[in-house]
C-alpha positions in Angstrom: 74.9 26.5 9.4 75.1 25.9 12.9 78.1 27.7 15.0 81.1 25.3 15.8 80.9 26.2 19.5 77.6 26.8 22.1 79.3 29.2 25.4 78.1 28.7 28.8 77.3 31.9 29.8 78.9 32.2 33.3 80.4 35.9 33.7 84.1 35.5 33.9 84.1 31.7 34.5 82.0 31.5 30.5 83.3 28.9 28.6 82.6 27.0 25.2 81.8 23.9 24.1 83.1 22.5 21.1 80.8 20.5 18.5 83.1 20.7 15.4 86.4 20.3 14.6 86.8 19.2 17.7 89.7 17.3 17.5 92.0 20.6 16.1 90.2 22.8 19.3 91.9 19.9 21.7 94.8 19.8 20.4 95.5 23.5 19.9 94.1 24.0 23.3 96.6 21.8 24.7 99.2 23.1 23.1 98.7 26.5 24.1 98.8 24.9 27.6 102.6 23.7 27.1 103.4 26.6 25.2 102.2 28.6 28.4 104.7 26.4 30.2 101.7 24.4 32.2 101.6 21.0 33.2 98.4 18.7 31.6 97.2 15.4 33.0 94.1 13.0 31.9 91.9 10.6 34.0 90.0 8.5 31.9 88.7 4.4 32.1 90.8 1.6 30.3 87.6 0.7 28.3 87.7 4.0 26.6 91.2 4.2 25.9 91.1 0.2 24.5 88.7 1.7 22.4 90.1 4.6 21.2 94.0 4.1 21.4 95.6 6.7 19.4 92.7 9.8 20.3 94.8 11.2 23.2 98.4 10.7 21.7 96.8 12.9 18.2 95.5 15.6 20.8 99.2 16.0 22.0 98.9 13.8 25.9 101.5 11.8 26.6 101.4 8.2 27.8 102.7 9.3 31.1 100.2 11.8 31.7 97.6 9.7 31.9 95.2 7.7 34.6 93.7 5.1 33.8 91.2 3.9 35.9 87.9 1.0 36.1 85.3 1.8 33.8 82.2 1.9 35.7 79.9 3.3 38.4 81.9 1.6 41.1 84.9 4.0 40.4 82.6 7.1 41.4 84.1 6.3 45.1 85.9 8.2 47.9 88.8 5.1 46.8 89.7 5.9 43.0 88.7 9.8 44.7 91.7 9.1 46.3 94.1 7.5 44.0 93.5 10.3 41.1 94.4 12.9 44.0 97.5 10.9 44.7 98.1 10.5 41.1 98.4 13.9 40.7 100.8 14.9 44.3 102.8 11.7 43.3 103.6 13.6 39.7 104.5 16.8 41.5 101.0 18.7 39.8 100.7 22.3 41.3 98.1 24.8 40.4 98.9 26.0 37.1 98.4 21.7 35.8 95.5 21.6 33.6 93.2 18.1 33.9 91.5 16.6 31.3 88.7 13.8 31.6 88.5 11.6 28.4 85.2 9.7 29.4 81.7 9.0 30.0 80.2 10.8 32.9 81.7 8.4 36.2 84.9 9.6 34.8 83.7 13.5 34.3 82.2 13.8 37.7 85.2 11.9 39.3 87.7 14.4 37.6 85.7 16.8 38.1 85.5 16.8 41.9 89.4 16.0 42.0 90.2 19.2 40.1 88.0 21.0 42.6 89.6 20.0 45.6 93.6 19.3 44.1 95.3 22.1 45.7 91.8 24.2 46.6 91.4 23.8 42.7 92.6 23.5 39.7 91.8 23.9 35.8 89.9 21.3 34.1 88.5 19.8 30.8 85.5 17.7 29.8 86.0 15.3 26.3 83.1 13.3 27.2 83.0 9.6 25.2 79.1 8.8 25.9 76.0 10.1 25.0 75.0 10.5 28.6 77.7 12.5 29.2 77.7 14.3 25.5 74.0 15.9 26.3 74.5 15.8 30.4 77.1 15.7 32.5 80.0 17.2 30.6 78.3 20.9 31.1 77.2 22.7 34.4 80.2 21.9 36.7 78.3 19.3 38.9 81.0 16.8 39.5 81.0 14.3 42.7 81.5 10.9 43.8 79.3 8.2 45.5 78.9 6.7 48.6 77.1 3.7 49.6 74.5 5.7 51.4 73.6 7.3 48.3 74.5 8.8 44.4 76.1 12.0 44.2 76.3 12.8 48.0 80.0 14.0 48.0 81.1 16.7 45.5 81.3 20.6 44.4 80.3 23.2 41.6 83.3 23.4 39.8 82.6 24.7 36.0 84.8 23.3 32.9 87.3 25.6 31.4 85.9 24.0 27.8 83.6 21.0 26.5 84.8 19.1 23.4 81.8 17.0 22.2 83.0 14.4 19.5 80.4 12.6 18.1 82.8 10.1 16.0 83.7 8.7 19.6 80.1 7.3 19.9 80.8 5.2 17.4 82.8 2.1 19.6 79.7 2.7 21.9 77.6 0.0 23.1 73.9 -0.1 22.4 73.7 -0.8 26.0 75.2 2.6 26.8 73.8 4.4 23.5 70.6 3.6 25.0 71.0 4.8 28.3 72.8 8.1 26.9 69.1 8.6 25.4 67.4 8.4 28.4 69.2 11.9 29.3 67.8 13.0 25.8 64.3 12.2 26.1 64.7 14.3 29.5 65.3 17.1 28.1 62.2 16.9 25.5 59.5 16.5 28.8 61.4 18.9 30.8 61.6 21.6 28.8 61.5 21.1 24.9 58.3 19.8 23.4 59.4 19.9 20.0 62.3 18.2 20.6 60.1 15.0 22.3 57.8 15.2 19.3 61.2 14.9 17.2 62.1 11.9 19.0 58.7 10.2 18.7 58.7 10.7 15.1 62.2 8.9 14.7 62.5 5.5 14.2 65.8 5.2 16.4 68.9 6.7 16.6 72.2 5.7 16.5 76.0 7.1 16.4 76.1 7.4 12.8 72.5 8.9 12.3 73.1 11.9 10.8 70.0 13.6 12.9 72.4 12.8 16.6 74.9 16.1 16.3 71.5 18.7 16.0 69.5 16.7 19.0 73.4 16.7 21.3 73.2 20.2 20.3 69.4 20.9 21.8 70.0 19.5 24.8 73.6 21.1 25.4 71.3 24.2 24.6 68.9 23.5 27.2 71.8 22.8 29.9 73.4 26.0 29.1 70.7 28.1 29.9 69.4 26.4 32.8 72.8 26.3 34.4 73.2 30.4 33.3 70.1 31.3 35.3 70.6 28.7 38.0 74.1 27.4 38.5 74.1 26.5 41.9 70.4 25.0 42.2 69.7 27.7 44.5 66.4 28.8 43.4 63.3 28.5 45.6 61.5 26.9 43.0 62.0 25.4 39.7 65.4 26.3 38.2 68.8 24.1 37.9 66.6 20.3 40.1 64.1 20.4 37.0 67.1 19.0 35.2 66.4 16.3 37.9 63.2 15.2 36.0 62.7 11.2 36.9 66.1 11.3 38.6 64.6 11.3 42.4 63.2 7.7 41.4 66.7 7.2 39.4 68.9 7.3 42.2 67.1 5.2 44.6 66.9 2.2 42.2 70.9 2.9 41.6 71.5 2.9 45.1 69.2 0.3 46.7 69.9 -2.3 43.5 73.9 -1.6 44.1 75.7 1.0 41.6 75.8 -0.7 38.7 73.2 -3.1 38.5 71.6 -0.4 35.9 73.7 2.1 33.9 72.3 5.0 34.8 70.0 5.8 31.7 68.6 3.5 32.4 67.4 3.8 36.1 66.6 7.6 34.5 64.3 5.8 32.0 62.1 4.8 34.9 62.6 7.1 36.7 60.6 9.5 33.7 58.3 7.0 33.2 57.5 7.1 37.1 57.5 10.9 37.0 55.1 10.9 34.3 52.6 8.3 36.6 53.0 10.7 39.5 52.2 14.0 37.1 49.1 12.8 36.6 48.1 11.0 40.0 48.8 15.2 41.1 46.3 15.5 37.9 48.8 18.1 36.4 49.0 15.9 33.2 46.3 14.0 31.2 46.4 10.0 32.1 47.0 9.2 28.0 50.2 11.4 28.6 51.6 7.9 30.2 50.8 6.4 26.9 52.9 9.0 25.2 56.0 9.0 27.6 56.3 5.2 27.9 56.1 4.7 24.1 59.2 7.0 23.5 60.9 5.4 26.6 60.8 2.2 25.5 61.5 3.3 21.8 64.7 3.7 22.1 65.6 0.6 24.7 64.8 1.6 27.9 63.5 -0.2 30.5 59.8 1.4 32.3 59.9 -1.3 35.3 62.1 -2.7 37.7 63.7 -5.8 36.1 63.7 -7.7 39.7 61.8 -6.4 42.7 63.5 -3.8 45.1 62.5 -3.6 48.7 59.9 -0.8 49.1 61.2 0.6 52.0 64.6 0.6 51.0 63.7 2.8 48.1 61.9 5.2 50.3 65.0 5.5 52.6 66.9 6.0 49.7 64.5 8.7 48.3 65.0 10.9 52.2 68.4 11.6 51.2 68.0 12.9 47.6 69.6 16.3 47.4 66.7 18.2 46.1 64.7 18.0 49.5 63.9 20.7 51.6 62.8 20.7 55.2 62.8 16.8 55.6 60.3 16.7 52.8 60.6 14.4 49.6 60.8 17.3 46.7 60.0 15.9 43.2 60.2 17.3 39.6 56.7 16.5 37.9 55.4 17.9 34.7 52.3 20.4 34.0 52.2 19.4 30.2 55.0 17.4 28.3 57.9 19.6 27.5 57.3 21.7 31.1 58.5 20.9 34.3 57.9 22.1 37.8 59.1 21.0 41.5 56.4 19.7 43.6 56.4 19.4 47.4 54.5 17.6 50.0 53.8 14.4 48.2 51.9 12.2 50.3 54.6 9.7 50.7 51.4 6.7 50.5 51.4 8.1 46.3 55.0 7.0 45.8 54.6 4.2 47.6 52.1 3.4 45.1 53.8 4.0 42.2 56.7 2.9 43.8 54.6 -0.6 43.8 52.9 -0.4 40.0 56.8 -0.4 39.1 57.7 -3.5 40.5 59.0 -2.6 44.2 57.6 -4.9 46.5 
């Protein structure tokens, strides 16, 4: 029997994530939070709470305590940044208000960044609603917002107090955004977990109910854990916290150049891994078949491997210079040295991604 709860192990800032009975943890937790005589707030997206209309109200929120803002990559701005700070002065919040984001991971990293910088920071809570943000974004503390010059630009570590990963909320989900919630999954497998890609190969889908989804959430919440425990702050020289950027160099420059929300983001990440697989074995780390292998799973569970409409070559290379992994003024990327291993490679002759830039469909 699997434990009910997977801790970040962060020293003093340590904190659990929830994966059963999750609904009684929330709402004891936030009950303990009034009892303590604190203030709690939510951000989430109308979508989510359409869909799941009574969720918040069973946990214990009220209806006044909570934001609801655009579902969407668009709301990841500096504008709804903005508004979800007001929110929060306009309701009188000071520092001992809890905040909770009930969402997939636009509204995690949003709420995220605002709890960091509300009054130089303040305590806040992931329930993530997607797969994406189930197996991603809901653990390590990365939060952030957009700007048009790029994804992710703007934001801060700022950890979770506690994850509460509810699989019954994948069940309004769309297939759209099931499948791009994968794409995060099938990271994890080539970045780290061999076994875990092998798994997913062997499966003939997955979907919310499948009764196989808690056990792979739970691998790659594993995986996260432990990468973020040795490397929170993606400080190390080498490897570390950016190989959980596998495929997401190529990733962000489709998001950006083809306009935040053109693709979800699973599915600029699925080829974005497909990509990072081509360039693994142009650097003849990987076998060629290994292409084969990864594009097979990709596309398995509904995710794209090209660009559905050409993007402007030199837009995506522009886009690529201000990734965050690069060092020195040089393009950094996270390759693979077998399936389930992953390194960071510099001083890719920029000519080879313009290449594979090209085999994808950039023109």
């Amino acid at each position: 029997m699997q434990t009910e709860t997977l801790t970040v192990q962060l020293a003093e800032r340590s904190y659990p994530i929830h994966f059963s009975k999750v609904a009684e943890s929330l709402k004891a937790d936030v009950a303990a939070l009034r009892a303590a005589g604190r203030s709690v707030r939510v951000i989430s997206d109308a979508r989510v709470l359409n869909a799941h209309p009574s969720y918040l109200a069973q946990a214990g929120f009220e209806d006044g305590e909570i934001l609801s803002l655009p579902a969407g990559e668009p709301t990841k701005s500096i504008e709804f940044f903005s508004q979800a700070l007001s929110y929060l002065a306009g309701a009188a919040a000071n520092r001992d208000c809890a905040l909770f984001a009930f969402g997939g991971g636009v509204i995690g990293d949003l709420s995220g960044y605002v709890a960091a910088s509300y009054l130089r920071g303040i305590d806040f809570y992931q329930i993530p609603t997607s797969l994406l943000s189930m197996v991603d974004s809901s653990v390590g503390g990365k939060t952030g917002i957009n700007l048009p010059e790029g994804k992710n630009l703007v934001g801060a570590f700022w950890q979770p107090k506690a994850v509460y990963i509810d699989t019954a909320l994948l069940q309004t989900l769309s297939p759209r955004e099931f499948a791009a919630g994968m794409a995060e999954v099938i990271k994890y497998g080539m970045l780290a977990d061999l076994e875990l890609f092998n798994d997913l190969v062997a499966l003939d889908g997955l979907e919310a109910n499948s009764p196989e989804l808690p056990s792979v959430v739970r691998r790659c919440c594993a995986i996260k854990a432990q990468v973020v425990t040795d490397d929170e702050k993606e400080t190390a020289a080498s490897g570390g916290r950016a190989l959980l950027n596998l495929g997401h160099t190529f990733a962000h420059a489709i998001e950006n150049v083809a306009g935040y929300g053109q693709y979800l983001h699973g599915e600029a990440v699925g080829i974005g891994l497909s990509l990072a697989t081509r360039l693994s074995v142009a650097l003849e780390q990987i076998p060629a078949s290994d292409i084969t292998r990864a594009d097979q799973v990709i596309r398995q569970f509904q995710l794209p491997i090209r660009l559905n409409a050409p993007l402007k070559l030199s837009d995506l290379m522009t886009a690529m210079q201000r990734d965050k992994k690069n060092r020195n003024g040089h393009l950094r990327f996270v390759t693979m040295t077998s399936i389930g291993t992953a390194v960071t490679t510099d001083g890719i002759d920029s000519a080879l991604i313009e290449q594979i830039w090209r085999e994808a469909g950039a023109a």
